[in-house]
Backbone bond lengths (Angstrom), bond angles and torsions (degrees), N, CA, C in turn:
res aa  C-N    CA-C-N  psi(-1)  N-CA   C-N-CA  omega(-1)  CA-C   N-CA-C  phi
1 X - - - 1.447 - - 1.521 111.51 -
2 X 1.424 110.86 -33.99 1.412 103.98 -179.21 1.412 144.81 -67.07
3 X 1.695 108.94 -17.10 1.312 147.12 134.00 1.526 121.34 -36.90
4 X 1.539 110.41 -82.03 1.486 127.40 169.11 2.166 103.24 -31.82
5 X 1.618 115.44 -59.87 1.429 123.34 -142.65 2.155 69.88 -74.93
6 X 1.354 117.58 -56.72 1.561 117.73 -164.62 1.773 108.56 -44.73
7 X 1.451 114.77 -60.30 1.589 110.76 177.81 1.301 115.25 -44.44
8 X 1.708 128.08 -36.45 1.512 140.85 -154.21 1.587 91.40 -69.33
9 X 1.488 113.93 -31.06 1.405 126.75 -167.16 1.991 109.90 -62.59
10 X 1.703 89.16 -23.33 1.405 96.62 -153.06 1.453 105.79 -111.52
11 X 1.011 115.90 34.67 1.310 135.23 -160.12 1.863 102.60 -92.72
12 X 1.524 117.22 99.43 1.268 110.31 -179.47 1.584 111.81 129.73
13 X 2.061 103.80 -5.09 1.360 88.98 -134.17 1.643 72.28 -105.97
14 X 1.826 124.56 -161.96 1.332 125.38 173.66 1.568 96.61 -96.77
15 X 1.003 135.54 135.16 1.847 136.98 162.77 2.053 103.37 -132.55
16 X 1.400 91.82 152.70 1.408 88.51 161.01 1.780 109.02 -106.22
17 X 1.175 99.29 -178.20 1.774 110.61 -178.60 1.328 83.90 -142.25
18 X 1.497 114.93 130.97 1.213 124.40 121.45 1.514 136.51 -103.99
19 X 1.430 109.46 130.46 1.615 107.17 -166.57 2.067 96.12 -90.68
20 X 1.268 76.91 -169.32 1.666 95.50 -163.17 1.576 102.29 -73.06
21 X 2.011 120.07 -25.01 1.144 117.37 -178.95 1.220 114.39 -80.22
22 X 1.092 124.41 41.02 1.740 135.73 -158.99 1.714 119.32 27.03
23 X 1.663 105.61 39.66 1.445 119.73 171.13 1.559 114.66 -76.92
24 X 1.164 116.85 136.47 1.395 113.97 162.48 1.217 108.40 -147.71
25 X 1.380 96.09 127.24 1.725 135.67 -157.39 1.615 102.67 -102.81
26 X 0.729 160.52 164.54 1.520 169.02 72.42 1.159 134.71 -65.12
27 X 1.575 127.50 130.59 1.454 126.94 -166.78 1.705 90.01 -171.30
28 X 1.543 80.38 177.81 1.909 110.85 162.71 1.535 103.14 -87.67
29 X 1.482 105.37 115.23 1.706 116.39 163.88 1.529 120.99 -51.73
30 X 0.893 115.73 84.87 1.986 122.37 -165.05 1.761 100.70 -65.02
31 X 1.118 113.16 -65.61 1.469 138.76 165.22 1.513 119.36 -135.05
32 X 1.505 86.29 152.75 1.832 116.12 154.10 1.632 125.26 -128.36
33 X 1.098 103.20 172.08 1.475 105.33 -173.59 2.018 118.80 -138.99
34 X 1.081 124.84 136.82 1.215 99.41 163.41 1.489 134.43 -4.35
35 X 1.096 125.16 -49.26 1.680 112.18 -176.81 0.911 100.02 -112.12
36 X 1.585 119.35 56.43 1.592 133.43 168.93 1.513 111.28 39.65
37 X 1.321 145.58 25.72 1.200 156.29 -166.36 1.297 83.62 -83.74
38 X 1.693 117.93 138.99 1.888 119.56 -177.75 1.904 92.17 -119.05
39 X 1.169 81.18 141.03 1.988 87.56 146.72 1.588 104.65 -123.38
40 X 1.811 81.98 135.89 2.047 78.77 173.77 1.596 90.31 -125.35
41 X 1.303 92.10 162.65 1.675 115.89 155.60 1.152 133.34 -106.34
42 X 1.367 142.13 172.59 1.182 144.20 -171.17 1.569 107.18 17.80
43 X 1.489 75.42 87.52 1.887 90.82 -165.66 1.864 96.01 -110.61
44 X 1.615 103.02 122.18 1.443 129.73 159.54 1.392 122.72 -88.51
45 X 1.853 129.30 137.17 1.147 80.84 -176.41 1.947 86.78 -116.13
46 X 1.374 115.83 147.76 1.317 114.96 -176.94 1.376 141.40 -57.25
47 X 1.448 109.93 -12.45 1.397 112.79 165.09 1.543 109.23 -126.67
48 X 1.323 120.66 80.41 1.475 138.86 177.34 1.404 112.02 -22.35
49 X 1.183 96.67 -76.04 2.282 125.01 176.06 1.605 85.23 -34.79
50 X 0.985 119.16 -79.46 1.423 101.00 -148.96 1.805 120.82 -88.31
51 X 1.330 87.89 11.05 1.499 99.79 169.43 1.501 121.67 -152.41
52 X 1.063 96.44 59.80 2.147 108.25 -175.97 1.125 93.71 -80.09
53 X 1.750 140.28 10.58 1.500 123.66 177.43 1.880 89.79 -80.91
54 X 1.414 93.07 -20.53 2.151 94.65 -176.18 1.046 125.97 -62.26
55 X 1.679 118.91 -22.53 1.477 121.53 -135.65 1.585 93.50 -80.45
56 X 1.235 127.32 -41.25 1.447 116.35 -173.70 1.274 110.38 -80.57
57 X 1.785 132.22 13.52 1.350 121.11 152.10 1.473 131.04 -62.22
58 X 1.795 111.85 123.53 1.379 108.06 -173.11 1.389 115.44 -85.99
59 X 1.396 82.84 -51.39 1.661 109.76 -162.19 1.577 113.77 -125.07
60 X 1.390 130.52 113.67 1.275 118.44 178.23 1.484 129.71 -132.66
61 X 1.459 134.28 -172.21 1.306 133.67 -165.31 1.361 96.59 -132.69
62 X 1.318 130.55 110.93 1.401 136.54 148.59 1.392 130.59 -97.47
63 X 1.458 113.27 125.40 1.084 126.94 -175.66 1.458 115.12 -82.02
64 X 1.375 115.06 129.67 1.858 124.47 -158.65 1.642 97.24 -59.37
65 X 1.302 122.01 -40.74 1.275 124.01 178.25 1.505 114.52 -28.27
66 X 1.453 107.33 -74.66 1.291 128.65 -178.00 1.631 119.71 -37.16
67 X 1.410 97.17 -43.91 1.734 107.55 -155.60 1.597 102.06 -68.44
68 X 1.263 104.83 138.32 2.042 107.98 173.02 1.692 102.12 -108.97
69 X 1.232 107.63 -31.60 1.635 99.68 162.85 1.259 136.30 -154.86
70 X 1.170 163.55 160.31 0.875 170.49 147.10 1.806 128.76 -78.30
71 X 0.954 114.90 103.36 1.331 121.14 -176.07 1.293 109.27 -102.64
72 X 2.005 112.36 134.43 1.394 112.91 165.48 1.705 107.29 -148.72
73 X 1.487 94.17 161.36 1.539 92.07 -178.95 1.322 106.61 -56.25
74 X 1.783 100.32 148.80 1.983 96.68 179.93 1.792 92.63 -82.63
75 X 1.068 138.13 15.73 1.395 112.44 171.61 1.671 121.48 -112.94
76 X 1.656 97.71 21.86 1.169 118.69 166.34 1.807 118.98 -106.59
77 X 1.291 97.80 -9.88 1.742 100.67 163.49 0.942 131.58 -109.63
78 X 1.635 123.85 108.67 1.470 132.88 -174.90 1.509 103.96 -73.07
79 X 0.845 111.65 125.55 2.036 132.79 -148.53 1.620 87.25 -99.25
80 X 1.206 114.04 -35.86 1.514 103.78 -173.10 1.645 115.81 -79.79
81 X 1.377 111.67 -41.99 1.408 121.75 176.80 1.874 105.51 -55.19
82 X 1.423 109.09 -28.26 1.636 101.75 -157.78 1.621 96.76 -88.51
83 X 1.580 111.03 -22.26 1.018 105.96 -166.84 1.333 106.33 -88.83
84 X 1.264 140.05 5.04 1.386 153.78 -147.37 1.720 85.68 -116.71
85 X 1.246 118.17 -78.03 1.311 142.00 -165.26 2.022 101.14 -51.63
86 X 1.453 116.39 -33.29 1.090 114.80 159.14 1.378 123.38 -68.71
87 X 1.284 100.47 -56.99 1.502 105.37 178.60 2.184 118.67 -41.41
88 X 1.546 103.06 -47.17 1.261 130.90 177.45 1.821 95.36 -38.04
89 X 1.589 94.84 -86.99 1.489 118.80 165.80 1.642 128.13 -11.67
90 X 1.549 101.01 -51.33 1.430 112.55 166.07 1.312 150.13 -80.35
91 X 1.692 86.96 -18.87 1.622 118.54 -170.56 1.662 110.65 -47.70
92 X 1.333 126.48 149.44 1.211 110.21 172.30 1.463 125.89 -73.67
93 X 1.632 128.38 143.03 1.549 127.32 -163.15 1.031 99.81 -71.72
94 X 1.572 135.88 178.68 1.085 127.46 -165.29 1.494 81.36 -153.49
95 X 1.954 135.96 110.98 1.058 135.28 178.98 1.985 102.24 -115.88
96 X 1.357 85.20 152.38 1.672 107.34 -173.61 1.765 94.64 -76.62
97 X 1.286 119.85 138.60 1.593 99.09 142.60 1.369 120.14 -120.20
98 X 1.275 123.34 -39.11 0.894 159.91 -146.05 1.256 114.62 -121.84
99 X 1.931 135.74 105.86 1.358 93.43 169.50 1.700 109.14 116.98
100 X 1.178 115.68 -14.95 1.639 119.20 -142.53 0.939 98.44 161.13
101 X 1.204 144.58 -98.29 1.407 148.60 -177.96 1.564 122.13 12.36
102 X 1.314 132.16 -171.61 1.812 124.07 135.19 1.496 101.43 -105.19
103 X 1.018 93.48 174.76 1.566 132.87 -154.06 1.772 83.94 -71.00
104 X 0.795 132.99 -58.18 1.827 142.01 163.70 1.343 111.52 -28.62
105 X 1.096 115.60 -65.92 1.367 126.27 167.84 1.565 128.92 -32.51
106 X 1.554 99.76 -66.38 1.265 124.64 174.87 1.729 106.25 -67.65
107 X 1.096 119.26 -29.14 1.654 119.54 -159.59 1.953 75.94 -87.65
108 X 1.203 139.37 -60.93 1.293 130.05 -142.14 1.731 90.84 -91.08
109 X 1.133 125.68 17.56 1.978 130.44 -178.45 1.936 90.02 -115.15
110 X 0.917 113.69 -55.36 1.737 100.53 166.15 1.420 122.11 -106.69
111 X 1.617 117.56 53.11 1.360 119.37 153.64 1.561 103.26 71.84
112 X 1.339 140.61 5.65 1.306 157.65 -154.21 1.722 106.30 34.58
113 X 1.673 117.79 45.86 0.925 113.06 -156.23 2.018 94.64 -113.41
114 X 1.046 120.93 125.74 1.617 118.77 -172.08 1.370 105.02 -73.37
115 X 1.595 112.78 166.60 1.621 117.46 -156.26 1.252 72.71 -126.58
């Protein structure tokens, strides 16, 4: 999610994609989705010569599978928010057993065995 919530951020902005077929696309990030799947717009593709079957691509749909990277200006990533949102992400969980919990919880933390 922490990926997915960061692109949502970037929504509007110019990024390139490079996919795994050594394509690189450039556009405005229109949308993303959970499985990082992008739509861009005003889509260029960066090496013309070897791919003029691209040139009349406007608008397209990339599938998250495909993509090997994602490129964006660094003065579009607030370094502090991402590093926060990781940190969040990583933090250790903090589970009830005892006390709070349900009755499930607590029954499968002592073997559902009565004291």
């Amino acid at each position: 999610m922490l990926f997915y919530s960061f692109f949502k951020t970037l929504v509007g902005k110019e990024i390139a994609v490079e996919l795994k077929n050594d394509v690189v696309l450039t556009g405005t990030l229109h949308s993303v989705d959970q499985y990082l799947n992008v739509k861009l717009t005003d889509v260029n593709v960066v090496d013309k010569e070897k791919y003029p079957q691209l040139m009349a691509l406007r608008n397209c749909f990339i599938r998250g599978s495909v993509v090997r990277y994602i490129q964006i200006p660094s003065g579009d990533v607030d370094t502090e928010l991402l590093q926060d949102a990781a940190r969040k992400e990583n933090s250790p969980q903090t589970t009830m057993v005892a006390g709070g919990g349900s009755s499930r919880a607590a029954a499968a933390a002592t073997d559902g065995k009565k004291t």
